[in-house]
C-alpha positions as CSV (number, residue, x, y, z in Angstrom):
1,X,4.7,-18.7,9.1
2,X,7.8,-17.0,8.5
3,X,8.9,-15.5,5.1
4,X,10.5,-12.8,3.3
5,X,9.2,-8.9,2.8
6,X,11.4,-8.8,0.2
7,X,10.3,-8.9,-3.4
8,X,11.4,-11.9,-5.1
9,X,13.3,-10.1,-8.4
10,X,15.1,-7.5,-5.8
11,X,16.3,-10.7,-2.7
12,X,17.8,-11.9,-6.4
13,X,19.6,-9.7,-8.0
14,X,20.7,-8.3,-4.1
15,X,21.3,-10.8,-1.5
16,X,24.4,-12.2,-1.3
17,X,24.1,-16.3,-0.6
18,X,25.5,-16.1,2.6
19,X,23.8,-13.6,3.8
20,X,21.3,-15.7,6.0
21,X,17.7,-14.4,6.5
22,X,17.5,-13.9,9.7
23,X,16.9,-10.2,11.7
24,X,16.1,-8.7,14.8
25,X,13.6,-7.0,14.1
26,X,10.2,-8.5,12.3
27,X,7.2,-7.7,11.0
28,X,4.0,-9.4,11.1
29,X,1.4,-9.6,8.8
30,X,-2.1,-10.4,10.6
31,X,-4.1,-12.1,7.3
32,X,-7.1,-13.0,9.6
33,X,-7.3,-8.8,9.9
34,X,-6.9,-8.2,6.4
35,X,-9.4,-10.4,5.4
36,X,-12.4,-8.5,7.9
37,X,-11.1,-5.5,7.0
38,X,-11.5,-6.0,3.4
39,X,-15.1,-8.0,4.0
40,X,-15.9,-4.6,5.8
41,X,-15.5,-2.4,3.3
42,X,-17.5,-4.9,0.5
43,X,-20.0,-4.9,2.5
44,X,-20.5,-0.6,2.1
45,X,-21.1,-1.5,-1.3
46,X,-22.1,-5.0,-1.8
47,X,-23.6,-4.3,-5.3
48,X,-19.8,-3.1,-6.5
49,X,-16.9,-6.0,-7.3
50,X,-14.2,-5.7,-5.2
51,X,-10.4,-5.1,-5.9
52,X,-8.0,-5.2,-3.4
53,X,-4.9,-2.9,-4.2
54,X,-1.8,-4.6,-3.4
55,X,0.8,-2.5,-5.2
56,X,4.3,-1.7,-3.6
57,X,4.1,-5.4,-2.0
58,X,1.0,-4.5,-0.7
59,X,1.6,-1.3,0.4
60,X,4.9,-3.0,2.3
61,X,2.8,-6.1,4.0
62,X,3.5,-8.9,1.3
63,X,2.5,-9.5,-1.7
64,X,1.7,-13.0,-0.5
65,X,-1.9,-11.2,0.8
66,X,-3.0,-12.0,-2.7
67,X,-3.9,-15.5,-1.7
68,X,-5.7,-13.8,1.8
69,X,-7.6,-11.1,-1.1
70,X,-9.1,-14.1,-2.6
71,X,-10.9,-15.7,0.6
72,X,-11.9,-12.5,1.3
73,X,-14.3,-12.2,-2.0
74,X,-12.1,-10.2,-4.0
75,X,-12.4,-10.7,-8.2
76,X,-9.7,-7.7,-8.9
77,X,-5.8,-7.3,-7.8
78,X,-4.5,-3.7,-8.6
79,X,-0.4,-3.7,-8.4
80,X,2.1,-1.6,-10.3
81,X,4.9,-3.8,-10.8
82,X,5.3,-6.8,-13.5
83,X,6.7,-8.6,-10.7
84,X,3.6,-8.5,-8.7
85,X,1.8,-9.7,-11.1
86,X,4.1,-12.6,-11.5
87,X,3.5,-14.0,-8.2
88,X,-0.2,-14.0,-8.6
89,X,-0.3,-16.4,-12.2
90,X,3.0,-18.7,-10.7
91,X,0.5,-19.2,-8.1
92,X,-2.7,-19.3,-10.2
93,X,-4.7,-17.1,-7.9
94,X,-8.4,-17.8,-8.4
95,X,-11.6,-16.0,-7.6
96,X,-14.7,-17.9,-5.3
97,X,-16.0,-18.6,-9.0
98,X,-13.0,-20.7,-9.6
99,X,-12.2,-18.0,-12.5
100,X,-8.1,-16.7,-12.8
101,X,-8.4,-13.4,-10.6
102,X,-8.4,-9.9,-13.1
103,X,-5.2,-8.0,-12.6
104,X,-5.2,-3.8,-13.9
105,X,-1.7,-1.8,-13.5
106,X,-2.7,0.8,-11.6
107,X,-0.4,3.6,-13.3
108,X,1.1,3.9,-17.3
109,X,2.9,1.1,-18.5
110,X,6.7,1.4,-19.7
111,X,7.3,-0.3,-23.5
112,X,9.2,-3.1,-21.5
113,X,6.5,-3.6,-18.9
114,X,3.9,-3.6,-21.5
115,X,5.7,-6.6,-23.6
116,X,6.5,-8.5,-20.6
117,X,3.5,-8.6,-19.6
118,X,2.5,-9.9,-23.6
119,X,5.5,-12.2,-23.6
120,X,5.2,-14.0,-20.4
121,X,1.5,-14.6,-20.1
122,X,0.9,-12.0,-17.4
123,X,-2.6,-11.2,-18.3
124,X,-3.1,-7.4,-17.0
125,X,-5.3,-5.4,-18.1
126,X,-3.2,-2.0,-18.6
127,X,-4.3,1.5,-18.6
128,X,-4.2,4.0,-21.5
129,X,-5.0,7.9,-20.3
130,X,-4.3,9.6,-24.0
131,X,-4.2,8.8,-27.7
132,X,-0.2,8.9,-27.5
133,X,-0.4,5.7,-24.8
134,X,-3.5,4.0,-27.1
135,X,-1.3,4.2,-30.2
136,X,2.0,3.1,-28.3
137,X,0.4,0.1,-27.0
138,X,-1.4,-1.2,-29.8
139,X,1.8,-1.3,-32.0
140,X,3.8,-2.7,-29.4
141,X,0.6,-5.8,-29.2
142,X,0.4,-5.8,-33.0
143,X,4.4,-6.2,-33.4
144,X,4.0,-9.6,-31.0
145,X,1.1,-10.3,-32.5
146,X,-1.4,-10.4,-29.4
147,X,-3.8,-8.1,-28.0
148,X,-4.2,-6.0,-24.7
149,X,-7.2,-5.4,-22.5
150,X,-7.3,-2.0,-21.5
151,X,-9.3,-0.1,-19.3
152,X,-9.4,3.9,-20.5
153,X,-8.9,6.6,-17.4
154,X,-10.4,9.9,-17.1
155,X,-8.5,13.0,-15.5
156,X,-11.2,14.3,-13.2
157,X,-8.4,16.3,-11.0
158,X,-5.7,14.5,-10.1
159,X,-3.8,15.6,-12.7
160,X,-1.4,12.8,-13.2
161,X,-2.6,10.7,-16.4
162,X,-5.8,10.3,-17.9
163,X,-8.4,11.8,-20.6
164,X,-10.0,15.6,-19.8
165,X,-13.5,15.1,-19.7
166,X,-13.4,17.5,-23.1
167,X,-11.4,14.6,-24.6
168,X,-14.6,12.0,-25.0
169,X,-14.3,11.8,-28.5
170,X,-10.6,10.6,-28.4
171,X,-11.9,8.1,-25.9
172,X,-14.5,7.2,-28.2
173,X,-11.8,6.8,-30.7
174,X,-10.0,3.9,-28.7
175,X,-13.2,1.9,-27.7
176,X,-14.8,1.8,-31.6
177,X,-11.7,-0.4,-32.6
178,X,-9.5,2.4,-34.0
179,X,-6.9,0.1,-32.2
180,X,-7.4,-3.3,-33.7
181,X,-4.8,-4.6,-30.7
182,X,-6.9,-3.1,-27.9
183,X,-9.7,-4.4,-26.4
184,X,-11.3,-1.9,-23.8
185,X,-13.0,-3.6,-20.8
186,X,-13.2,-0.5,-18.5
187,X,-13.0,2.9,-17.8
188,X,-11.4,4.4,-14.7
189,X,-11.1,7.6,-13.1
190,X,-9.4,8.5,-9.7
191,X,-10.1,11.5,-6.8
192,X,-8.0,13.7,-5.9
193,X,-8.8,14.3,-2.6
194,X,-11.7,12.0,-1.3
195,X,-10.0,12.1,2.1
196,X,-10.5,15.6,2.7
197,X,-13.0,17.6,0.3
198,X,-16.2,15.6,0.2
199,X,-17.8,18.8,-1.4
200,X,-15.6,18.6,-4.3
201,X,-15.2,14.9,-4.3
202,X,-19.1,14.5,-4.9
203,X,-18.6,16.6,-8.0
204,X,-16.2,14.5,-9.4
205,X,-17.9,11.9,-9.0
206,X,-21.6,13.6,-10.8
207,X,-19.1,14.8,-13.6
208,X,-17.2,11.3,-13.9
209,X,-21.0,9.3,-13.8
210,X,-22.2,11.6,-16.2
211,X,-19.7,11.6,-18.8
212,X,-20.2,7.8,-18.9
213,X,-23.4,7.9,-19.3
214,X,-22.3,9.5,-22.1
215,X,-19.7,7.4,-23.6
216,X,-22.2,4.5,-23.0
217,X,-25.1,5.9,-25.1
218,X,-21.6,6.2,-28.1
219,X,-19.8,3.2,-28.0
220,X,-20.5,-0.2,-29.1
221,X,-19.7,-2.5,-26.0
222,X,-22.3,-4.7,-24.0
223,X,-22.9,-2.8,-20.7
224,X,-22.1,-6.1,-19.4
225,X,-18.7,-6.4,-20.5
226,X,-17.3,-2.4,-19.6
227,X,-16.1,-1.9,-16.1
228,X,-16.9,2.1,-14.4
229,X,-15.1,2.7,-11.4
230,X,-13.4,5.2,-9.6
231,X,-13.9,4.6,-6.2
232,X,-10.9,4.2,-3.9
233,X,-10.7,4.0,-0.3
234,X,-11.6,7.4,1.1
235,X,-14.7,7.0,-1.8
236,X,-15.5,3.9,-0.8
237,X,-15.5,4.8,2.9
238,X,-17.2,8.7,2.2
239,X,-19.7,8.7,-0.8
240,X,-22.7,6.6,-0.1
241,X,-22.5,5.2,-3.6
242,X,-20.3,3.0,-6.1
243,X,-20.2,2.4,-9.3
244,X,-19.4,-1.1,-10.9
245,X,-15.9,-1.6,-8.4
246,X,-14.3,-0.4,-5.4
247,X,-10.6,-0.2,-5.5
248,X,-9.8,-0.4,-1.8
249,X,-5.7,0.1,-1.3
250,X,-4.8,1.8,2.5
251,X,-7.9,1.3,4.4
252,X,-7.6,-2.4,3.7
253,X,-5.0,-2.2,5.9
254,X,-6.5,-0.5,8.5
255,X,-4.9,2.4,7.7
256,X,-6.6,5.7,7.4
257,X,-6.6,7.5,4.3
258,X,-6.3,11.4,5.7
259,X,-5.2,12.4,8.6
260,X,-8.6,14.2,9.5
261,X,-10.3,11.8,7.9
262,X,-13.3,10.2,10.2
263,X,-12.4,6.4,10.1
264,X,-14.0,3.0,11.6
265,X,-11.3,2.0,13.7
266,X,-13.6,-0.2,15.6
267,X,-14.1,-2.0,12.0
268,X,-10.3,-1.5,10.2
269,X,-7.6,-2.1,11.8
270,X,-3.7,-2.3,11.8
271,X,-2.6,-5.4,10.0
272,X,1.6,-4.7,10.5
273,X,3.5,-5.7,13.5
274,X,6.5,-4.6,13.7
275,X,8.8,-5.4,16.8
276,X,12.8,-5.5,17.5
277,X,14.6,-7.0,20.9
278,X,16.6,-5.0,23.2
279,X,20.3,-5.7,22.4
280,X,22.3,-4.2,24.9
281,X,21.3,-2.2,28.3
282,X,23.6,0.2,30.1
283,X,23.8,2.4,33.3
284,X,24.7,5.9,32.3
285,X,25.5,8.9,35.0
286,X,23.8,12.4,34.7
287,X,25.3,14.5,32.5
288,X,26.3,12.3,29.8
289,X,25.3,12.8,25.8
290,X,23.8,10.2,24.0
291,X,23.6,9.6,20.0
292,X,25.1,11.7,17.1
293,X,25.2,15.8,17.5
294,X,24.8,15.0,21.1
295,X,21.6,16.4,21.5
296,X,20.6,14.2,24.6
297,X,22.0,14.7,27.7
298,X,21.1,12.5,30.7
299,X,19.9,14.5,33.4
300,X,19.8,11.5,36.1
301,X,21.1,8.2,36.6
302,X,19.3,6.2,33.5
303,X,18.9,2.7,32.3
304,X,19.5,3.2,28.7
305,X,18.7,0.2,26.0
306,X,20.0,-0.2,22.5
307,X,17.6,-1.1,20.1
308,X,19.2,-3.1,16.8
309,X,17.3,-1.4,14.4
310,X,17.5,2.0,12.6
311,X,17.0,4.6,9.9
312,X,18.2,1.6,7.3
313,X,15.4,-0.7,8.6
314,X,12.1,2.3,8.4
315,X,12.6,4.2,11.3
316,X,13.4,7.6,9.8
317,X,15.9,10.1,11.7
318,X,12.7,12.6,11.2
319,X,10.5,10.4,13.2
320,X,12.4,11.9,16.3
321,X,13.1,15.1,14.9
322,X,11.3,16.9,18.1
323,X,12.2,14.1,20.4
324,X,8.3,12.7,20.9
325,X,8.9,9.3,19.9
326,X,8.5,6.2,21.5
327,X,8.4,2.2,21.5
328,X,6.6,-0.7,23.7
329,X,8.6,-2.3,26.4
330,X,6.7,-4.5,28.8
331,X,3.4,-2.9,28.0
332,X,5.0,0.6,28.6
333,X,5.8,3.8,26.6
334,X,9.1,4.3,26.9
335,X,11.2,7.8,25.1
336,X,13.6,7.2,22.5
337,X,16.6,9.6,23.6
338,X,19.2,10.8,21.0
339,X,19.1,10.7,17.2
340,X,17.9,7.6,15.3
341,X,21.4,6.0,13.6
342,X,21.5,3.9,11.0
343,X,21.1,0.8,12.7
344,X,20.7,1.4,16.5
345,X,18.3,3.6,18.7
346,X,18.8,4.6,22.1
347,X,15.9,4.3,24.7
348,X,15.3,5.9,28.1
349,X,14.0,2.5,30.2
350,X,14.5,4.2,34.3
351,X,11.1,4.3,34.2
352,X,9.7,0.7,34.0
353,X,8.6,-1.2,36.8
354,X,10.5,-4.0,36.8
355,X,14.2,-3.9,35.1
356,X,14.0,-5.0,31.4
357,X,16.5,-7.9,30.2
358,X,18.4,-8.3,26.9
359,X,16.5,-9.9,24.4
360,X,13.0,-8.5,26.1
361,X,10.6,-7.6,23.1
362,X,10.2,-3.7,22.0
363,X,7.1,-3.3,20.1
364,X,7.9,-0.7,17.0
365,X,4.3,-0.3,15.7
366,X,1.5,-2.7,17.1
367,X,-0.3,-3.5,20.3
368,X,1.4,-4.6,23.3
369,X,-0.3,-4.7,26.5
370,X,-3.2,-2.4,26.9
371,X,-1.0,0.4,24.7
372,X,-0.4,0.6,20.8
373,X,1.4,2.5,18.1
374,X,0.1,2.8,14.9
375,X,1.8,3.8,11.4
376,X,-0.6,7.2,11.7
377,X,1.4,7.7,15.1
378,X,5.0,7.9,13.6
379,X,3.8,9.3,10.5
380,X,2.4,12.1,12.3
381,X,6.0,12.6,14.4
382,X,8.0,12.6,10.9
383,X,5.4,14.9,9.0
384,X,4.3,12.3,6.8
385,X,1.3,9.5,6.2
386,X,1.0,6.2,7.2
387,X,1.3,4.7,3.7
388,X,5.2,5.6,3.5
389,X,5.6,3.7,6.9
390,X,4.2,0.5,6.2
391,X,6.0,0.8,3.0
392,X,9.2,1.5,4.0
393,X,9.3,-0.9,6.8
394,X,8.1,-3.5,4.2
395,X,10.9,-2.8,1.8
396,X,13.9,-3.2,4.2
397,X,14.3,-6.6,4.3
398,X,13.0,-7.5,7.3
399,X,11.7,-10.6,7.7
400,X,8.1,-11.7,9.1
């Protein structure tokens, strides 16, 4: 099936009619992976709900995985946008219990997110991290006469939003129906670095578990009814336990969380394709320079191929910033030579054992033959991590 990475309020308000849909280079979205991937990462913690993260279009492999997150078991969707959020009610998304799927906003709401989401039926549970966002929200529900569901976060080091564990009382505050317009159904927390500091991770988490044992004992909601969780994928991969959810973003992917990271990649794996054609293939003489600042020069008689896809489409300039990268041609690394343009790469092809052709496939990122590039790969060439690869590739337009 073939359809469009982009998000449905941005191909609006951007494409122009004429422009048709089609492009030379594509990504493809393997669901079948997605789905074992996420089945192996409930089963580490079969006890926990699961919620699969699909915010910034699913991390730049569709939003449309929603429908994929369902078969797989999942009861939560995490996303960030309103517009997310859209797409799973307008397709009235259900869990294996037949029940509409829960969605949370994974990060603070703006005043126009928050009535959107109140005047359009959206359904999301938001988050509230301080007294200032509690009181904000609640007069914005009161004003349109409805109510929110809210789940309350805890900053346990990240920094970014969220209640210090000092701050229990002001918590307290929220859940005992201070806020008439805000029903809390959870309370979240998020670590800082579960990919790389297990020490400090565990911590967290005794600190995080501990506190809500705490708020428990205080407030006045059926244990039943409040959601703990704080687990996302380098927690739910690491710590041997889980509280009430697993919030499972990257890895679901079958991308690793850290770099040094240990990760199952006999378990989660890759879910993106991404391949181009070759569009034009030249002869050039020793001696000759290739691509902008002329940094390549030919030092034999090379097959050079142009590649219709550039730094607009995903493939940063600073993936070839020390001239290591490379793509698939018939089963074969092959160099790129020459800065990454715009739209175009140049790639060094003397080497393959039979003579490509124009409109021979070039595998980006993927397997092809018994070789394979993953997003970790040109991450690590443009000093970066695979999420920003996925998601810039996603984002571009290009079609699957």
């Amino acid at each position: 099936m073939i359809f469009s990475l982009i998000p449905p309020h941005f191909m609006k308000s951007v494409l122009h009619p004429s422009l048709g849909m089609f492009h030379p280079s594509k990504i493809r979205v393997s669901r079948q992976q997605y789905k074992k991937n996420l089945q192996y990462l409930h089963s580490l913690h079969p006890e926990a709900k699961l919620m699969a993260v699909l915010k910034a279009n699913a991390y730049g492999h569709g939003i449309q995985l929603a429908e994929t997150a369902m078969e797989a078991g999942c009861s939560w969707i995490g996303i960030v946008d309103n517009w997310e959020a859209k797409y799973v009610r307008d397709h009235n998304l259900k869990t294996q219990h037949q029940k509409p799927v829960d969605i949370l906003r994974l990060r603070p709401a703006t005043d126009e997110e928050i009535l959107d989401n109140l005047n359009n039926n959206l359904n999301m549970h938001e988050v509230v991290g301080c007294l200032d966002d509690a009181q904000r929200m609640n007069q914005l529900a009161e004003e349109n006469g409805s109510t929110i569901d809210v789940h309350l976060k805890m900053d346990i080091g990240m920094g970014r939003s969220g209640f210090l564990p000092l701050q229990l009382d002001e918590m307290l505050n929220v859940a005992a129906n201070d806020f008439s317009a805000l029903h809390v159904k959870g309370v979240m927390a998020h670590f800082p670095s579960a990919d790389d500091n297990l020490e400090v991770t565990q911590k967290q988490y005794s600190k995080f578990e501990h506190t809500m044992k705490k708020f428990c004992e205080k407030v006045n909601i059926p244990s039943n009814q409040l959601m703990i969780h704080c687990s996302n994928s380098a927690a739910t991969l690491r710590l041997g336990t889980a509280m009430d959810m697993i919030r499972v973003g990257i890895s679901s992917y079958g991308i690793a969380p850290g770099i040094d990271m240990d990760f199952p990649r006999d378990e989660l794996k890759s879910c993106m394709r991404w391949t181009t054609q070759i569009a034009s293939l030249r002869r050039v003489p020793p001696g000759r320079t290739i691509g902008y600042g002329m940094t390549f020069v030919t030092k034999r008689d090379s097959l050079i191929a142009t590649l219709p896809f550039g730094y607009a489409d995903g493939y940063w300039r600073s993936i070839q910033a020390n001239n290591k990268s490379t793509v698939l041609i018939s089963g074969k690394r092959c160099p790129v030579v020459g800065r990454i343009s715009m739209n175009m790469i140049t790639v060094d092809v003397t080497d393959l054992d039979s003579e490509p052709k124009v409109g021979d496939e070039v595998c980006i990122m993927g397997t092809q033959g018994d070789e394979t590039i993953t997003p970790e790969d040109i991450a690590n060439l443009a000093g970066t991590i695979g999420y920003e690869v996925t998601i810039a590739a996603g984002y571009t337009g290009i079609i699957r």
